[in-house]
C-alpha positions as CSV (number, residue, x, y, z in Angstrom):
1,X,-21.8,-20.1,22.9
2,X,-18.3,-19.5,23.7
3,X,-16.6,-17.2,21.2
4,X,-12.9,-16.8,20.7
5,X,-12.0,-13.7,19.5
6,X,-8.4,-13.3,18.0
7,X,-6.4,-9.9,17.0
8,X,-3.8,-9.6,14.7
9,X,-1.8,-6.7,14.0
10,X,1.5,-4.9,12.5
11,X,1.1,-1.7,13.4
12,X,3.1,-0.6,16.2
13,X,1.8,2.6,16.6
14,X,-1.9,1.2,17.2
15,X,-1.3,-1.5,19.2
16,X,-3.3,-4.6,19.8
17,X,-5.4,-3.2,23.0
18,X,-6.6,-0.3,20.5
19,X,-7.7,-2.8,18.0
20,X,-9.2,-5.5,21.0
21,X,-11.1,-2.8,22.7
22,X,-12.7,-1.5,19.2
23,X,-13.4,-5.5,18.6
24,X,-15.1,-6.0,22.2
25,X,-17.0,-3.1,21.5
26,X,-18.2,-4.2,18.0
27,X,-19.1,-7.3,19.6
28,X,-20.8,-6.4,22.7
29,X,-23.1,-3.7,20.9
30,X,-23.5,-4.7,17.2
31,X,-23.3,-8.0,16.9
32,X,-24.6,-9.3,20.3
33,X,-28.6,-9.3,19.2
34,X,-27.7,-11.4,16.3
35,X,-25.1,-14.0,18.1
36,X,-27.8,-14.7,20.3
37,X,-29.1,-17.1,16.8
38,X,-25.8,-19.2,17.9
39,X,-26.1,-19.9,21.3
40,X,-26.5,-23.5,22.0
41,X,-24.9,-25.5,24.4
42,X,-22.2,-26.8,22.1
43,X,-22.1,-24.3,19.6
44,X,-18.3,-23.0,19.1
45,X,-17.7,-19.7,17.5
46,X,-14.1,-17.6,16.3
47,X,-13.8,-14.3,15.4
48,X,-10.4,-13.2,13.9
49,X,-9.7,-9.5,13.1
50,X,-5.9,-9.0,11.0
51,X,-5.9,-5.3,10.9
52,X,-2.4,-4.6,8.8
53,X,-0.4,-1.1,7.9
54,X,0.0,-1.2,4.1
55,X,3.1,0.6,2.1
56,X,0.9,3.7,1.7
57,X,0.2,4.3,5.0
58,X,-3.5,3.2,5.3
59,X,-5.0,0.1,7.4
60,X,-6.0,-3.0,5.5
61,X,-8.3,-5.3,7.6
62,X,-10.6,-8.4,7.7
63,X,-12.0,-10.4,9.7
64,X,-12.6,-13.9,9.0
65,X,-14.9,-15.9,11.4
66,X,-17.0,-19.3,12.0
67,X,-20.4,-19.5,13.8
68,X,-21.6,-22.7,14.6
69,X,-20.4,-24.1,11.4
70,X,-20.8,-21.0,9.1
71,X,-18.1,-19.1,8.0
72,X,-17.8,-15.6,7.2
73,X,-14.9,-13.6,5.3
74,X,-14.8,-9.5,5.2
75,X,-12.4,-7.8,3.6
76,X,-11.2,-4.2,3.2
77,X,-8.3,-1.7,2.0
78,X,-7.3,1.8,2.4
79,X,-8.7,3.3,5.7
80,X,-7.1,6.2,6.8
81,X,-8.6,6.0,10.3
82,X,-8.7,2.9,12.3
83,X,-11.8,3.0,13.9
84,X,-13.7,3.4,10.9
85,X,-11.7,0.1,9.4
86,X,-12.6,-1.8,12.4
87,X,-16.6,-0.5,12.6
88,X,-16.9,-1.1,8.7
89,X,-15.6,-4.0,9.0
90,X,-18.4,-5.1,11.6
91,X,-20.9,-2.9,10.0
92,X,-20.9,-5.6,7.2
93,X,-20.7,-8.6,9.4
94,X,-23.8,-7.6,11.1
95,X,-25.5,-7.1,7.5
96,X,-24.6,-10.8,6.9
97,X,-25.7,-12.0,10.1
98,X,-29.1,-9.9,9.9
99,X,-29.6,-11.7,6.6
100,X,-29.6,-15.2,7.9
């Protein structure tokens, strides 16, 4: 299964290779057992990650994503470090994937 992954960000300061290289990593070590379910020859999967600065100065994320023809929708406010946003975020996709 091919997967496109998209990144958006508004954070200047943490640019979008910081937040693509934390995704990658997600992928490639949390998540890559469990996308294994998915792989079929025409299976088509997305993964997009919105990682955003709020007005207080923390990081609001989520990803939103479609396996094969399941959708999934995380969600998340008020991280003061990046990396835990962005491993949280996965931390609870890879819950729901484990579940199925």
């Amino acid at each position: 299964m091919d997967i496109q992954v998209i990144i958006h960000t508004n954070d200047e300061e943490h640019s979008k290779e910081v937040v693509s290289r934390l995704v990658e990593q997600n992928i490639s070590t949390k998540l890559d057992h469990y996308l294994k379910k998915f792989d079929k020859n025409d299976a088509e999967g997305m993964i997009e990650t919105t990682i955003d600065k709020n007005k207080k100065g923390l990081f609001d994320g989520k990803i939103q994503a479609s396996l094969d023809g399941k959708s999934f929708r995380f969600e998340r406010e008020d991280y003061k470090n990046l990396d835990d946003l962005v491993n949280h975020l996965f931390d609870h996709f890879k819950q729901a994937l484990s579940d199925m």
